[in-house]
C-alpha positions as CSV (number, residue, x, y, z in Angstrom):
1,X,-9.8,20.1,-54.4
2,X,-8.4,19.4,-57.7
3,X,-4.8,17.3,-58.1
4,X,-1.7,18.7,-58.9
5,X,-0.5,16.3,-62.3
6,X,2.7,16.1,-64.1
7,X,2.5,13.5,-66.5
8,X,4.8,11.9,-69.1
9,X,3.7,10.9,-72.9
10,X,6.7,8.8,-74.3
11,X,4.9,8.2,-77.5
12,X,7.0,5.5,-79.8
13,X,10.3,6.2,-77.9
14,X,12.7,3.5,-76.2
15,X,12.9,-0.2,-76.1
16,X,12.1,-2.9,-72.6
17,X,15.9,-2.1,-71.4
18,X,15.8,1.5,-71.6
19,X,12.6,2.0,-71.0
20,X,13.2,0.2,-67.6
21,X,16.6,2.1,-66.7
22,X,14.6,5.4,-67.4
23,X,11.6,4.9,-65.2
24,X,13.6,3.1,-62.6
25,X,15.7,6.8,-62.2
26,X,12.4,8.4,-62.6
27,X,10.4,6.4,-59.8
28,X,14.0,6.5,-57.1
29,X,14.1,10.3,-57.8
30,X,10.6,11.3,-57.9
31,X,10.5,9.3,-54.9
32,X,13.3,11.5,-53.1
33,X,11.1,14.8,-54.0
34,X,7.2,14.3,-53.8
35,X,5.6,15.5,-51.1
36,X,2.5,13.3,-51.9
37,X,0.4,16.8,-52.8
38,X,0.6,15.5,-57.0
39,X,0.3,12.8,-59.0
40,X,3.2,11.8,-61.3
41,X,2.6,9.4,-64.4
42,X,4.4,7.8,-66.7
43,X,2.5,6.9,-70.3
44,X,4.7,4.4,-72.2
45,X,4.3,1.9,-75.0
46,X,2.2,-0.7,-74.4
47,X,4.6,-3.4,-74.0
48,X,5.8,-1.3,-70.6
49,X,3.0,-1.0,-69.0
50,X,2.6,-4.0,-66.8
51,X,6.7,-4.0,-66.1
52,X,6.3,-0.1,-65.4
53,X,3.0,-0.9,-62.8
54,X,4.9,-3.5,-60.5
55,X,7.9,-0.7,-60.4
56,X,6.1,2.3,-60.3
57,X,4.8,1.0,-56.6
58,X,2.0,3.6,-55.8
59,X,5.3,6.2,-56.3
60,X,5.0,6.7,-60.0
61,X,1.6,6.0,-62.0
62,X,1.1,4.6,-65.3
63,X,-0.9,5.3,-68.0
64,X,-1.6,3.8,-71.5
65,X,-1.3,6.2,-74.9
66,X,-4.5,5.5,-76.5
67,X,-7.1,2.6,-76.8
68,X,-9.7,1.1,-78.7
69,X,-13.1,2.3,-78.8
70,X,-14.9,-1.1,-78.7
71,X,-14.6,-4.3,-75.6
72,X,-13.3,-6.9,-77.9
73,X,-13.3,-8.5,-81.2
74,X,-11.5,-8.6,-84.7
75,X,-9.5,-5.8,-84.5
76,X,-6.0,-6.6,-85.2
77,X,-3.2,-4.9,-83.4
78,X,-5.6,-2.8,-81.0
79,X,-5.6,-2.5,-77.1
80,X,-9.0,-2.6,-75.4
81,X,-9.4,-0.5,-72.1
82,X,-9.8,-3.5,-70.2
83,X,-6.4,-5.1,-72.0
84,X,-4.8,-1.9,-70.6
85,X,-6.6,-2.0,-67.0
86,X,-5.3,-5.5,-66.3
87,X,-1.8,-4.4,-66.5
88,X,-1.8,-2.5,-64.1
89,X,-2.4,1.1,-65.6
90,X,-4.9,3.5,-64.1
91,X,-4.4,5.7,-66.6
92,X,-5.0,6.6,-70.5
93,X,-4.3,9.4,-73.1
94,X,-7.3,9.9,-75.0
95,X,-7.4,12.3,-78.1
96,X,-3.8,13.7,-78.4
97,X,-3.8,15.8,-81.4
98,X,-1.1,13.1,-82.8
99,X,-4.1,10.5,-82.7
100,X,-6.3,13.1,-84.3
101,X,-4.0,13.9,-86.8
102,X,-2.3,10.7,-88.1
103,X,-5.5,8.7,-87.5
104,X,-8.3,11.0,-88.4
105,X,-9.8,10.5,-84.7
106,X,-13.0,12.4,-84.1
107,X,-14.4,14.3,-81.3
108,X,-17.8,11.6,-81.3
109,X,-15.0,8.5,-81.7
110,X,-12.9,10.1,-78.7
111,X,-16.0,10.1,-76.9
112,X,-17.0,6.5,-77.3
113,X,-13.4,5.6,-76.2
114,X,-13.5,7.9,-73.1
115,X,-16.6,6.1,-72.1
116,X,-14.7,2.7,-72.4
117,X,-11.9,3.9,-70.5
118,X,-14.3,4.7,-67.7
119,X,-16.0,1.8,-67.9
120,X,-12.7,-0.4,-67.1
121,X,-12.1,2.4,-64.2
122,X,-9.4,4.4,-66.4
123,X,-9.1,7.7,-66.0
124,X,-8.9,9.3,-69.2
125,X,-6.0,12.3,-70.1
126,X,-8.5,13.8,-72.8
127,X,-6.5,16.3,-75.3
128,X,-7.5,19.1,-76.9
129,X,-5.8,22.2,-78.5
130,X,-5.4,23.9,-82.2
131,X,-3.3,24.3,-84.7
132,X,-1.0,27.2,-85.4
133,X,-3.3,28.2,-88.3
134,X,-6.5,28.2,-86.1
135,X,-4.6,30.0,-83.4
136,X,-3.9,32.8,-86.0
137,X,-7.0,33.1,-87.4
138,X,-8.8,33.5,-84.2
139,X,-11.0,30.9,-84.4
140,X,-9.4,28.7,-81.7
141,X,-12.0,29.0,-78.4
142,X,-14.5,27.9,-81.1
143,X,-12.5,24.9,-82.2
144,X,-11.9,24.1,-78.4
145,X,-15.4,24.8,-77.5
146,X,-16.4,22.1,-80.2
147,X,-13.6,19.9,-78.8
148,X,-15.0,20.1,-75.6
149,X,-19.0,19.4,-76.7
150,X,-18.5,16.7,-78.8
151,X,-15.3,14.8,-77.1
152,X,-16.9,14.9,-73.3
153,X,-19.5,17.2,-72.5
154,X,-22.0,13.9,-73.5
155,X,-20.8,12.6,-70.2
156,X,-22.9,12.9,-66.7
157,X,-21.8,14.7,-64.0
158,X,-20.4,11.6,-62.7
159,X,-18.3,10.4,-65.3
160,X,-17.0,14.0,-66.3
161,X,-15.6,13.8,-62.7
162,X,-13.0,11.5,-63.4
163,X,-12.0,12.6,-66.5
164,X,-8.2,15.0,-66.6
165,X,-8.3,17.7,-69.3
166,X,-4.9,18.4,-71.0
167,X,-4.8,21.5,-73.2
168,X,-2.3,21.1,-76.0
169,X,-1.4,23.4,-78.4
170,X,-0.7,21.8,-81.8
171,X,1.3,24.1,-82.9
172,X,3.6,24.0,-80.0
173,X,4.0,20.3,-79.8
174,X,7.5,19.2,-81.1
175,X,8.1,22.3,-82.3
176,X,10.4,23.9,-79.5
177,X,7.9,26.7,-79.8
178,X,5.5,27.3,-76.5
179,X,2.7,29.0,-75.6
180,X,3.5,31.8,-72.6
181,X,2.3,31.3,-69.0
182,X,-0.6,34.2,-69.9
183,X,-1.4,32.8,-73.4
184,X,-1.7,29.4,-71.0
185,X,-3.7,30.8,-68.3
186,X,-6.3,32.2,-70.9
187,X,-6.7,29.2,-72.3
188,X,-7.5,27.5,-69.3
189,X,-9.4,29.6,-67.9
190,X,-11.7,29.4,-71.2
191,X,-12.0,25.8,-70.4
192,X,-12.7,26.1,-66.9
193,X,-15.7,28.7,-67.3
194,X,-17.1,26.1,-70.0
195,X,-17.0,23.5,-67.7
196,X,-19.1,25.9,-65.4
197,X,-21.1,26.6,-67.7
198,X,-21.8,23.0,-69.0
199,X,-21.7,21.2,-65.7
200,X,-21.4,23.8,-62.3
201,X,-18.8,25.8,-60.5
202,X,-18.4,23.0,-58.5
203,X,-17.4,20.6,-61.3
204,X,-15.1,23.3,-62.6
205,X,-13.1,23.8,-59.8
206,X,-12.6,20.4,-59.0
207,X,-11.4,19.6,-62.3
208,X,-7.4,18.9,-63.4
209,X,-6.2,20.7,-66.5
210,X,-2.9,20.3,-67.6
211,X,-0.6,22.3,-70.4
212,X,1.1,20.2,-73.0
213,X,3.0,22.2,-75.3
214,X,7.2,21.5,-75.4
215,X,7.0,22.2,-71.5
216,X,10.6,22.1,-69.8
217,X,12.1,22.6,-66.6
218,X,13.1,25.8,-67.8
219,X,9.3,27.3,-68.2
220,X,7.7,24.9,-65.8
221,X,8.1,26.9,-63.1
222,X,6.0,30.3,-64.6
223,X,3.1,28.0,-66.4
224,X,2.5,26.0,-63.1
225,X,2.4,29.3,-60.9
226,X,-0.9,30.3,-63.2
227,X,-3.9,29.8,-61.0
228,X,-5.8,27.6,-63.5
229,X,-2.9,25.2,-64.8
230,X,-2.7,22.2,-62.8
231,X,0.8,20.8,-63.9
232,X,1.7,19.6,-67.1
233,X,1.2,16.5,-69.6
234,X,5.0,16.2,-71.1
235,X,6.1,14.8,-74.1
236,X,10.2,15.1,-74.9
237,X,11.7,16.3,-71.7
238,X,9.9,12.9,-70.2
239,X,12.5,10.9,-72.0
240,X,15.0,12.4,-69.5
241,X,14.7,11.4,-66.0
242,X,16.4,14.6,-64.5
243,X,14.5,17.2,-66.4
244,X,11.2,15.0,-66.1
245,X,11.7,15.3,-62.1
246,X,13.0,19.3,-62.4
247,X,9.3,19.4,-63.7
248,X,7.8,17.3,-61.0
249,X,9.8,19.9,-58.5
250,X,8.6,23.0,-60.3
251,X,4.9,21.7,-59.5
252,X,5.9,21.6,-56.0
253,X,6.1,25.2,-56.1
């Protein structure tokens, strides 16, 4: 049976003391509502992470934004997988559409970086979603489809199993814009039946996929009640320990 996921993306937001006040609130009341059928995680700068592990305490999760594609070397200013495991994290974004954007990642380089991930037993977040002008010109289930072919489907069986998929419309990132609970569900259950149809039924159902798009506690509740939506990788209203834990409720159902 697949998990039930709210997770937060912090991106380049807050400093060591409010970082700390923030996911101290979030762990105390995420601890008051859970009943242990999700996972909660928190991805925060890298200077957080191994604070965020030892206070976190199996309640709250933790989860690295990006990381490098190669083990080690001359690469100044980069975080390996394995830097990032032995912090504590379990966890790692891999191929939000900021990284893709800003950085020029590819699907093939997002691939060779999930594969690291896994090999320091990291579970990777792997993003995927189009852009406003792709969504209007219809072409989007092919860019996903591509997305999906190149950025994991060259992963066995085994490793696609560990993988969590988030679906993240660019064009409803930061933009207060979002896509509705049956624009959600189609999406989702586009990717599903590719994963079917890649892998097996089996694999699909068993497989986490997440909506990231300016979700709030205030549409939580209807894109979590869709049968394929599995909770929700969250960007702004993660900031905010209330509405971050009004999400983690709305998973509960």
């Amino acid at each position: 049976m697949r998990k039930r996921i709210v997770a937060g993306n912090w991106k380049m937001n807050l400093d060591m003391e409010k970082g700390m006040s923030v996911f101290s609130e979030i762990v105390h009341m995420v601890n008051d509502e859970r009943n242990g059928t999700q996972e909660v995680i928190i991805c925060p700068p890298f200077p957080l992470l191994n604070q965020f592990a030892k206070l976190g305490a199996g309640i709250v999760h933790v989860g690295a934004q990006n990381c490098h594609d190669q083990a080690s070397g001359a690469y100044t200013g980069e975080i390996s997988a394995h830097m990032i495991k032995s912090t504590g994290a379990n966890y790692v974004i891999i191929g939000h559409s900021e990284r893709r954007q800003y950085f020029a990642e590819s699907n093939e380089l997002l691939l060779v970086k999930t594969k690291q991930a896994l090999a320091n037993n990291l579970k990777p977040i792997f993003c995927i979603g189009e852009t406003l002008e792709e969504r209007n010109n219809g072409s989007y289930f092919d860019v996903l489809r591509t997305q999906l072919k190149e950025g994991v489907f060259g992963l066995s069986e085994f490793e696609f199993e560990q993988v969590i998929l988030a679906y993240e419309p660019v064009w409803a990132i930061g933009t207060g814009l979002t896509a509705s609970p049956e624009q959600a569900q189609d999406i989702h259950s586009f990717i599903r039946q590719e994963i079917e149809n890649h892998y097996n039924q089996t694999i699909a159902n068993n497989t986490s996929i997440l909506y990231g798009g300016s979700c709030n506690p205030g549409n939580a509740a209807a894109l979590f009640a869709q049968s394929d939506i599995d909770g929700g990788l969250i960007g702004g209203a993660s900031l905010k320990s209330r509405d971050f834990t009004d999400i983690v409720k709305a998973l509960n159902g």
